[in-house]
VOGU-3710 file (C-alpha; in Angstrom, 3 decimals, decimal comma):
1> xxxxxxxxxx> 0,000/0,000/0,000  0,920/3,708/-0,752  0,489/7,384/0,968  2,035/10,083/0,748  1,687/13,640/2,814  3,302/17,037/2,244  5,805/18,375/4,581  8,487/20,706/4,198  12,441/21,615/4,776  14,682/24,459/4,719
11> xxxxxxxxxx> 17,594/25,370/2,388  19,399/28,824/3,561  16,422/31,147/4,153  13,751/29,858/2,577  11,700/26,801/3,171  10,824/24,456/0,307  8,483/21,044/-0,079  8,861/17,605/0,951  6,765/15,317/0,016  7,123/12,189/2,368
21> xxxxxxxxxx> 6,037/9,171/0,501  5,350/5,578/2,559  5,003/1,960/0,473  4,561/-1,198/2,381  5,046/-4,575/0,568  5,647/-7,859/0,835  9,066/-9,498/2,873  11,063/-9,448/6,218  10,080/-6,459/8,648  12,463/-3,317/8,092
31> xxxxxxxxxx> 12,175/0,064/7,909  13,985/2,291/4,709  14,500/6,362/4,919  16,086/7,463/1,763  15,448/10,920/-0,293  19,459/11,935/1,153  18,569/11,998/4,801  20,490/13,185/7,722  21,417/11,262/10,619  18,697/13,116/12,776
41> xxxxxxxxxx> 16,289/12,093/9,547  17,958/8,525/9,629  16,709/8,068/13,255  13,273/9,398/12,952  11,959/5,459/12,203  12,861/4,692/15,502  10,648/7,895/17,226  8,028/7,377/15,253  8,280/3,426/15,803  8,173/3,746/19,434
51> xxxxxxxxxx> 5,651/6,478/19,083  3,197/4,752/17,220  3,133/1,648/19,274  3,130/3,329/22,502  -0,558/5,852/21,023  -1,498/2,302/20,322  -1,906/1,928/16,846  -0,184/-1,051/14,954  3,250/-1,251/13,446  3,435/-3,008/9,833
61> xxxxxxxxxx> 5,128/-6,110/10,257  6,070/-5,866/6,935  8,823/-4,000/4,721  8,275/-0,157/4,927  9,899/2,432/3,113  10,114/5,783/2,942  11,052/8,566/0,142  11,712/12,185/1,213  11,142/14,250/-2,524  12,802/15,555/-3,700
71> xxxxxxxxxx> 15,854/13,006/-3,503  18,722/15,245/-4,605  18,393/17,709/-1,794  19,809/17,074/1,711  17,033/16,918/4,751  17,928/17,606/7,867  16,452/17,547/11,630  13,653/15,983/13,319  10,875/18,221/11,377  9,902/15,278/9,288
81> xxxxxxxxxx> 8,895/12,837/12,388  4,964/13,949/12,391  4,609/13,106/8,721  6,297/10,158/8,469  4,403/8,708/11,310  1,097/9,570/9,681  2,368/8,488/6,007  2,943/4,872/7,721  -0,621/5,284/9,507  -1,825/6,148/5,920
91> xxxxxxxxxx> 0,006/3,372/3,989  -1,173/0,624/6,560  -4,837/1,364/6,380  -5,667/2,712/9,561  -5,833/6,766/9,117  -7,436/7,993/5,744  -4,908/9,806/3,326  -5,017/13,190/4,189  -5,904/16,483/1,694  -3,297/17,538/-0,699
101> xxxxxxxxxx> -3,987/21,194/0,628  -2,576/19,930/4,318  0,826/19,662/5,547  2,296/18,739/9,307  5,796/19,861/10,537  7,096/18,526/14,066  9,305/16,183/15,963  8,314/13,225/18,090  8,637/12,145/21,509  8,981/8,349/22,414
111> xxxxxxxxxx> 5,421/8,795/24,104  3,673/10,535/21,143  3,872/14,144/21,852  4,894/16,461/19,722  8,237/19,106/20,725  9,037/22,143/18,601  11,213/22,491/15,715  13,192/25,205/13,828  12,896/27,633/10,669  9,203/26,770/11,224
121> xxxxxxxxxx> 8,251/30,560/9,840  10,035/30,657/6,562  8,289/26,727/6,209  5,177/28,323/6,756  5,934/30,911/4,803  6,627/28,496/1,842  3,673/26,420/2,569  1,141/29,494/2,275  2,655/30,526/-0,871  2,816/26,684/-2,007
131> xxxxxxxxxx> -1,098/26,978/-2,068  -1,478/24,401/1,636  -4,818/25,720/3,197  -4,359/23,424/6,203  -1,310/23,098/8,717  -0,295/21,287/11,798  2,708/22,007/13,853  3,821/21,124/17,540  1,798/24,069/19,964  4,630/25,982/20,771
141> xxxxxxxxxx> 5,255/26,962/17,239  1,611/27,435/16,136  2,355/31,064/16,957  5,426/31,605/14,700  3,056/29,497/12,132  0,093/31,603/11,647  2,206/34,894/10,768  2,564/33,192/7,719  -0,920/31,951/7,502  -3,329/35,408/6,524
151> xxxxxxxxxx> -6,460/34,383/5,647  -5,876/31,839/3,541  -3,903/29,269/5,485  -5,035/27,953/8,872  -2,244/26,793/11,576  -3,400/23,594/13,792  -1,736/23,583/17,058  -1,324/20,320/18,620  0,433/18,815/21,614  0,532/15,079/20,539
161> xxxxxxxxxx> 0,037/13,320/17,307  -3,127/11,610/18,377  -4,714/14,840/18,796  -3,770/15,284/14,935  -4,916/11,559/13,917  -8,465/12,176/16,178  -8,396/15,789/14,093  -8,137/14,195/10,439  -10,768/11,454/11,328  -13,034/14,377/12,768
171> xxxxxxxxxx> -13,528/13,089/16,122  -12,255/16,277/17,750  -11,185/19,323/15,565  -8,068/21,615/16,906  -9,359/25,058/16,728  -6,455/27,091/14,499  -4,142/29,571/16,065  -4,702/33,432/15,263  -1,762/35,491/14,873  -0,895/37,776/18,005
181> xxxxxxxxxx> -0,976/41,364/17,146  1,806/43,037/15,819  3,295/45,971/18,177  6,987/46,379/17,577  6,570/50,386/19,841  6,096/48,206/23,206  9,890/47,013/22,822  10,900/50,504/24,252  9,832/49,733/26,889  12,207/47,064/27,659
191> xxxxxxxxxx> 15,573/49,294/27,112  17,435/50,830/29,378  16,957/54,994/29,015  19,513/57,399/28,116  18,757/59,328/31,448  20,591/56,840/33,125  23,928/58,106/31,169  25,935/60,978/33,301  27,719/63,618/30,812  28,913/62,471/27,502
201> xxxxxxxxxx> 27,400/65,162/25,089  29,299/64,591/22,276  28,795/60,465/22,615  24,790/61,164/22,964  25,074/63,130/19,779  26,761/60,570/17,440  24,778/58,033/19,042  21,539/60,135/18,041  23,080/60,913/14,497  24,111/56,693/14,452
211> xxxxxxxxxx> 19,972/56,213/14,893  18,890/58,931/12,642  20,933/57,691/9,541  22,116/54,145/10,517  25,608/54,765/10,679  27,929/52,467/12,583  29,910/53,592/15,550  33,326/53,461/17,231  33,694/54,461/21,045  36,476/55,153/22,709
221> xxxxxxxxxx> 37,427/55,748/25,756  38,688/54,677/29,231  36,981/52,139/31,687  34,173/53,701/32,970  33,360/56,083/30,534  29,823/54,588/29,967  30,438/52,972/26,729  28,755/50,063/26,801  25,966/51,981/28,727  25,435/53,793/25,544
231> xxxxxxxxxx> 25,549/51,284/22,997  22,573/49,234/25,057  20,479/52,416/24,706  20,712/52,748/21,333  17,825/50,464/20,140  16,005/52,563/22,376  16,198/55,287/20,047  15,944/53,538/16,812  12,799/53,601/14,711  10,253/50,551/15,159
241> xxxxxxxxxx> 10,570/47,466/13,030  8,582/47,611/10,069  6,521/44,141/9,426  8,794/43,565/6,820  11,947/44,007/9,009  10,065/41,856/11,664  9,532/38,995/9,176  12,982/38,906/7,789  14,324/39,419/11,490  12,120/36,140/12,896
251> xxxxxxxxxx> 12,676/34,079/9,847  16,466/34,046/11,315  15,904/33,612/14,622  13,215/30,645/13,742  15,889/29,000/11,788  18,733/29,598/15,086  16,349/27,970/17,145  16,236/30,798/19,411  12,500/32,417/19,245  10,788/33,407/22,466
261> xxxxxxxxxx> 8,041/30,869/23,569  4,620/31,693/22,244  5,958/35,045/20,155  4,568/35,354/16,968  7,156/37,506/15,202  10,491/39,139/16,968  9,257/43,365/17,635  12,295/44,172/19,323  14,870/45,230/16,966  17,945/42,579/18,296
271> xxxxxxxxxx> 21,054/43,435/20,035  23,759/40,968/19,877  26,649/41,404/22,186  29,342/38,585/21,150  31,909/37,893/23,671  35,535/39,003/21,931  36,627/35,246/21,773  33,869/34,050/19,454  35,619/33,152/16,263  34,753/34,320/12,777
281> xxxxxxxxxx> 32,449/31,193/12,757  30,623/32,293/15,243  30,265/35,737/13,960  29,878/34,901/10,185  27,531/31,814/10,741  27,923/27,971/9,323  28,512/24,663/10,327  26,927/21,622/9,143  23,063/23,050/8,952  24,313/26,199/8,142
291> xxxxxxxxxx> 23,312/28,272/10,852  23,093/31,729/10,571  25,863/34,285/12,936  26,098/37,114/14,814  26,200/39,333/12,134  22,726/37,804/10,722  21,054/37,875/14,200  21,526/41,262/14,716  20,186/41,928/11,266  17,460/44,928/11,314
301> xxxxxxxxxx> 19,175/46,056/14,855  22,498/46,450/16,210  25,892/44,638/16,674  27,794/45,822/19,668  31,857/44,511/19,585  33,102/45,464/23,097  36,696/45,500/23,704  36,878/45,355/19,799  41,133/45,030/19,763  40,575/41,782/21,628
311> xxxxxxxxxx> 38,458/40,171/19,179  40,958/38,006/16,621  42,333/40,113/13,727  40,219/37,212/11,346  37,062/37,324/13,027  36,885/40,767/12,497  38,061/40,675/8,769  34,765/38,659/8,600  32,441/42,070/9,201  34,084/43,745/6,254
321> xxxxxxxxxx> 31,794/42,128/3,550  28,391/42,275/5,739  28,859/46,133/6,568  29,521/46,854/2,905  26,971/44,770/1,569  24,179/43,756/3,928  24,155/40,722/3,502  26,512/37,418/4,171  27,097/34,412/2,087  28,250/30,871/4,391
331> xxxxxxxxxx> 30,259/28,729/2,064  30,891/24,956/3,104  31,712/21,356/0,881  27,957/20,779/1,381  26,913/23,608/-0,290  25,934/27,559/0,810  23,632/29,340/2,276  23,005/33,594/2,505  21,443/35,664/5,565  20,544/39,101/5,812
341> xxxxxxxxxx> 23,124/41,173/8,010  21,898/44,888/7,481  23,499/45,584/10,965  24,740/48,729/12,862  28,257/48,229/14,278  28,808/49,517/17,797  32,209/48,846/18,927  33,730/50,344/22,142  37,659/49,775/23,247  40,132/51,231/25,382
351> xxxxxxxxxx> 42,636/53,752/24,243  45,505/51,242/25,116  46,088/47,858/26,704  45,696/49,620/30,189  42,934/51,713/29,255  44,208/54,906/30,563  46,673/56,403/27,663  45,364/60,257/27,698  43,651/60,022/31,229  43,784/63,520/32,584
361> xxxxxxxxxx> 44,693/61,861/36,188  45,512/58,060/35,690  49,139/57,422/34,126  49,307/55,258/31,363  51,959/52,052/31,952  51,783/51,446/28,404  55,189/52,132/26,018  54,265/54,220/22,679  54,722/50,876/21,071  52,277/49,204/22,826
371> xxxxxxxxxx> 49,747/51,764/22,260  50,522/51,447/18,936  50,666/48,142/18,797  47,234/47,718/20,702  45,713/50,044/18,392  46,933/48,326/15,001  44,916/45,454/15,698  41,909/46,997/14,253  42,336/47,343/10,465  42,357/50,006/8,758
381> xxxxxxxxxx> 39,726/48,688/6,361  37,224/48,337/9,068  37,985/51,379/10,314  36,926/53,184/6,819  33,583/51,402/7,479  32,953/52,877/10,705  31,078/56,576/10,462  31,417/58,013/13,489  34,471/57,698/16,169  34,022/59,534/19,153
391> xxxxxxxxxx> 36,983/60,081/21,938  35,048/59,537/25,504  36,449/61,168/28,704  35,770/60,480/32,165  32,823/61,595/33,952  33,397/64,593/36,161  31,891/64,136/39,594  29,285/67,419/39,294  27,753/65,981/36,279  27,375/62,373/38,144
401> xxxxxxxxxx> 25,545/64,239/40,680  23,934/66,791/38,846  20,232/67,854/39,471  19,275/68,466/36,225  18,513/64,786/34,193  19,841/64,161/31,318  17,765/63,776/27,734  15,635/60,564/28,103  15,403/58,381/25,473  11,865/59,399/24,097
411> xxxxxxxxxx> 13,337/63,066/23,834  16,311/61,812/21,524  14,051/59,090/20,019  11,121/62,032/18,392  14,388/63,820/16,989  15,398/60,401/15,068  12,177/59,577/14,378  11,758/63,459/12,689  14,923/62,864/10,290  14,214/59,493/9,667
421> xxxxxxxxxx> 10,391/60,799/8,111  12,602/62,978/6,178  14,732/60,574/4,438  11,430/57,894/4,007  9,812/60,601/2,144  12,694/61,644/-0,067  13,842/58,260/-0,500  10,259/56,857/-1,730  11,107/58,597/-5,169  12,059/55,630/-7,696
431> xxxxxxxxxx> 15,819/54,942/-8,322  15,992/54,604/-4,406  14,441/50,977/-3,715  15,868/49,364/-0,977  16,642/52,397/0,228  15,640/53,247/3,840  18,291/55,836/5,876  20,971/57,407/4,646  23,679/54,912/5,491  22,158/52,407/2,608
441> xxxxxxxxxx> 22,960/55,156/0,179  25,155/53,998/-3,223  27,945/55,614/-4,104  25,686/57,097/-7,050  22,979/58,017/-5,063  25,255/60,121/-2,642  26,267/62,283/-5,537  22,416/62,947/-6,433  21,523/63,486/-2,622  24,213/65,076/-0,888
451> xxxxxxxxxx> 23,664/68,229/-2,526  26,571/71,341/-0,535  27,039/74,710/-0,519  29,940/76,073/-2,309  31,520/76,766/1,081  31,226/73,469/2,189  32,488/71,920/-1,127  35,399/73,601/-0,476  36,315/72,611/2,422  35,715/68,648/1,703
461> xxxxxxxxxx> 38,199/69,297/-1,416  40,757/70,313/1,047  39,357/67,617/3,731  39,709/64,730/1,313  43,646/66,010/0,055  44,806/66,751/3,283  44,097/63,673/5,339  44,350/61,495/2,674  40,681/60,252/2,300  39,598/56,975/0,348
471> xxxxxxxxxx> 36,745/57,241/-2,106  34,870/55,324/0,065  35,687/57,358/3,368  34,748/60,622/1,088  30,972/59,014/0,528  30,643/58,275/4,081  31,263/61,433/5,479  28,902/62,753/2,704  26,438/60,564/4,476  27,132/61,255/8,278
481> xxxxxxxxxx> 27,085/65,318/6,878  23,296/64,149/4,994  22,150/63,111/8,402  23,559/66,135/10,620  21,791/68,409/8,080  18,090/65,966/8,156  18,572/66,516/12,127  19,065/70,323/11,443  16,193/70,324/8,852  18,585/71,791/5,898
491> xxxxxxxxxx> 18,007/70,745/2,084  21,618/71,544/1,394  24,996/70,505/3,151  26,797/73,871/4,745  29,974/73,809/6,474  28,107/72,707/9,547  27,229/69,879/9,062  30,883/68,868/7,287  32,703/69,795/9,796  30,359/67,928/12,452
501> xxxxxxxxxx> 30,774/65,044/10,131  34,729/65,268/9,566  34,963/65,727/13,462  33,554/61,419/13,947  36,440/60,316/11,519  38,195/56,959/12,808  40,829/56,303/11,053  42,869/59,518/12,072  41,732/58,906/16,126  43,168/55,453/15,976
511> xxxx> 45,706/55,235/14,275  48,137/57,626/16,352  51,514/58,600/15,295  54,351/59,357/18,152
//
C-alpha cells in the first residue's frame, strides 16, 4: 500500500516542499529512509516506531519504506517525524490519506507528543505561498506558524500526534491559532533609558546621528566612561521594526532555534553582544546546517563589539563584507547558504592595553609601542567602514551628581524619528528601492543626494587632500554630513554639518603617530 503527505524543509532562508512518501510490501520487517537523509532524519523510524506503538496503533510487520522528494536535496532535523508517522498510519490502512492542501511539521517524543522544531516561519511561509490551506505544527510553534498563515492558510496547534490523527478522522477538531498582534513600539519599553547616562554630550550626539541615519559607531574611551551603557540604549532610540523588518528578522531567529516561547514575530529590533573570543564562525555563521551568525542575528538592529582590539584580527576581517553589503554568504563542501546582516556596528575599546593612555589623572603604563601596537589590531579597512568615532572622557563628579537629568530616550528618540520621516519621504522617489536611511545610500545616489554649498564643497576638497581620504571614506562622510543636516532640517549641506561630520572620523583617532 501507498500514501504520501506534504511536509516541508529548509535550504538557507527559505523553506521548500517535501513530500514524504510511505510503500509497504511484501518481505522481512524493516524500515527504509532514503530521499538523502540526515542522521537526525535517519533516526526518525525509531521515534516514530516507538511512538506509534506506545498511542497504540499497529506497526506493519512488513517491509516499509520511505522517500523524502525531492531526492537530490539534503534533509535535515527531526521536522519530518509527524509526517512520516502519519504516512505509515496512511500506507497501513488505519488513518485515511489526508488532503493535498494539508501539511504537518514537528518532531516526536517516544510517548507521542509532539516538541518544537526550527525555521518553522520561513516553512510556513513556503507552505502558504505553495497553495497548503491546512497546517499542523507542535503548539509551541503554532504562533510563529500563523504569521505566515493570513487568511488563507489555517495553523493547527497540537500537543501530541493523536490529537492530529483524532483531528483528520473528525472526532475532535483543533481550533487554528490566530496570529498575536503586531506591536513592535512596546519594545521601548524594555531598554534601558539614556537618562541613566551621566555627561557624555558629544557620545549622545553621534549616538543620536548613528539612529537617525544608521551609521555604525566606534567608542572610545577609558573604563568607565559609559560605553557600553550607551551602545545598550541605542535600540532605544531607533525607529520601530517595520513588518517587513520583523519577518525577515524572525525568519532568522526561527531557523537559530532561538525564538521566544509563544511570540509570533520578533518586535524588538535585536542586540547581539558577542563575547571578543567568538571566532569568525561564530560571527559569520555555518557549520553543518548552516546556521546563521552574529552578524545575521543582529540583522534589522544592532551589533555591539566590546573591547573590539581583543576580538581576533580574522574574526573581524569577517564584518568587512556584511557592513559593505548587507548581507553574508556561508560557504561549506555541502553547499551555501546567505542571511541578511543589514546591521549597525557599535564597537567600544580602550585607548591602550591599560585603558588609561590620555587620562587627565591616571598614568598610562603602556610604552608608545604598545599603544601602537594595541591600536593596530583593528584594520584600517574596518575602520573606513565605521562613520562616526568619538573620543570619551571620564565623567566629572558634578555631572554624576547633577540635578538636572539628562535627555531621556523618548526626547532623543522624536528627533530620530523626525529625520528618519525625512529621508522615508525623499527616499520613496524611484531609483531609491531598498533604500531606507541614509547609510544604505550607493555611491551614485550620494552624488544625487548630498547636494553642498559652495563653502562646504570647499572645504571637503581640502578635507579629502589633506588627510588622505579613500573614495569610500569621502561618501561616508557625505552621508554622516546628509544626516547632521536631516537633524538640522537643511536641504543643502553647509559647512556645519561637514565639519560635524569630519569631526567622527576613525581612522585619524586610531591610528596615532608618536
Amino acid at each position: 500500500m501507498y500514501a504520501v503527505l506534504k511536509s516541508f524543509g529548509l535550504k538557507g532562508l527559505n523553506g521548500f516542499p517535501v513530500e514524504v512518501e510511505a510503500d509497504i510490501s511484501g518481505g522481512m520487517p524493516a524500515l527504509s529512509i532514503v530521499g538523502l537523509p540526515d542522521s537526525a532524519v535517519r533516526e526518525s523510524g525509531d521515534r516514530v516506531h516507538a511512538a506509534l506503538k506506545n498511542l497504540g496503533f499497529k506497526w506493519p510487520d512488513r517491509r516499509i519504506t520511505i522517500n523524502l522528494a525531492p531526492a537530490d536535496v539534503r534533509k535535515t532535523g527531526p521536522v519530518y517525524d509527524l509526517p512520516l508517522l502519519l504516512a505509515v498510519l496512511a500506507a497501513s490502512g488505519q488513518l485515511e490519506t489526508p488532503p493535498k492542501d494539508t501539511a504537518f511539521l514537528g518532531e516526536l517524543a517516544l510517548d507521542g507528543s509532539l516538541r518544537p522544531v526550527s525555521g518553522v516561519l520561513p516553512m510556513a511561509l513556503e507552505a502558504a505561498a505553495s497553495g497548503v490551506r491546512a497546517l499542523y505544527v507542535p503548539a509551541e510553534n503554532a504562533a510563529e506558524a500563523a504569521e505566515a498563515g493570513g487568511s488563507e492558510m489555517q495553523v493547527f496547534p497540537a500537543a501530541t500526534a493523536r490529537q492530529v490523527v483524532d483531528a483528520l478522522r473528525g472526532v475532535q477538531p483543533i481550533p487554528p491559532t490566530a496570529p498575536v498582534p503586531f506591536d513592535p513600539a512596546d519594545a521601548w519599553n524594555h531598554v534601558p533609558d539614556f537618562s541613566d547616562v551621566c555627561g557624555q554630550p558629544l557620545a549622545r550626539r553621534a549616538m543620536v546621528i548613528a539612529a537617525a541615519g544608521g551609521h555604525n559607531v566606534l567608542l572610545i574611551g577609558a573604563p568607565g566612561t559609559g560605553k557600553s551603557m550607551l551602545a545598550r540604549r541605542l535600540p532605544g532610540i531607533l525607529p520601530p521594526l517595520s513588518r517587513e523588518e520583523a519577518v525577515e528578522t524572525t525568519k532568522i531567529y526561527s531557523i537559530a532555534g532561538q525564538m521566544p516561547a509563544g511570540r509570533g514575530l520578533v518586535t524588538a529590533r535585536p542586540f547581539r553582544s558577542p563575547h571578543h573570543s567568538a571566532s569568525s564562525a561564530a560571527l559569520a555563521g555555518g557549520g553543518a546546517l548552516f546556521r546563521p551568525g552574529e552578524c545575521s542575528l543582529a540583522n534589522c538592529g544592532v551589533l555591539f563589539l566590546d573591547e573590539l582590539p581583543e576580538f581576533s584580527r580574522e574574526s573581524l576581517e569577517v564584518l568587512r563584507q556584511p557592513l559593505e553589503d548587507g548581507c553574508i554568504t556561508v560557504s561549506r563542501a555541502a553547499g551555501s547558504a546567505t542571511y541578511p546582516s543589514r546591521f549597525q556596528l557599535v564597537a567600544a575599546m580602550n585607548p591602550c592595553k591599560c585603558g588609561y593612555y590620555g587620562h587627565p589623572t591616571r598614568a598610562c603604563t603602556c610604552s608608545p609601542s604598545a599603544v601602537r601596537q594595541y591600536r593596530s589590531r583593528v584594520s584600517g579597512p574596518l575602520l573606513d567602514r565605521i562613520d562616526l568615532c568619538v573620543e570619551m572622557d571620564p565623567v566629572a563628579f558634578d555631572e554624576l551628581h547633577s540635578v538636572s537629568p539628562s535627555e531621556s530616550s523618548a526626547e532623543l528618540r522624536r528627533q530620530v524619528l523626525a529625520a528618519r520621516a525625512v529621508q522615508a519621504q525623499r527616499y520613496a522617489s524611484p531609483g531609491y528601492e531598498g533604500v531606507h536611511c541614509n547609510a544604505q545610500l550607493t555611491a551614485g545616489q550620494v552624488r544625487r543626494i548630498c547636494r553642498m554649498t559652495p563653502a562646504a564643497e570647499q572645504l571637503l576638497r581640502a578635507s579629502y587632500e589633506t588627510l588622505g581620504l579613500s573614495a569610500r571614506a569621502h561618501d561616508r562622510i557625505l552621508r554622516v554630513a546628509r544626516t547632521v543636516a536631516d537633524l538640522a532640517g537643511k536641504r543643502l549641506l553647509d559647512e556645519d554639518s561637514l565639519l560635524e561630520a569630519l569631526q567622527y572620523r576613525a581612522q585619524e583617532k586610531v591610528e596615532l603617530t608618536f
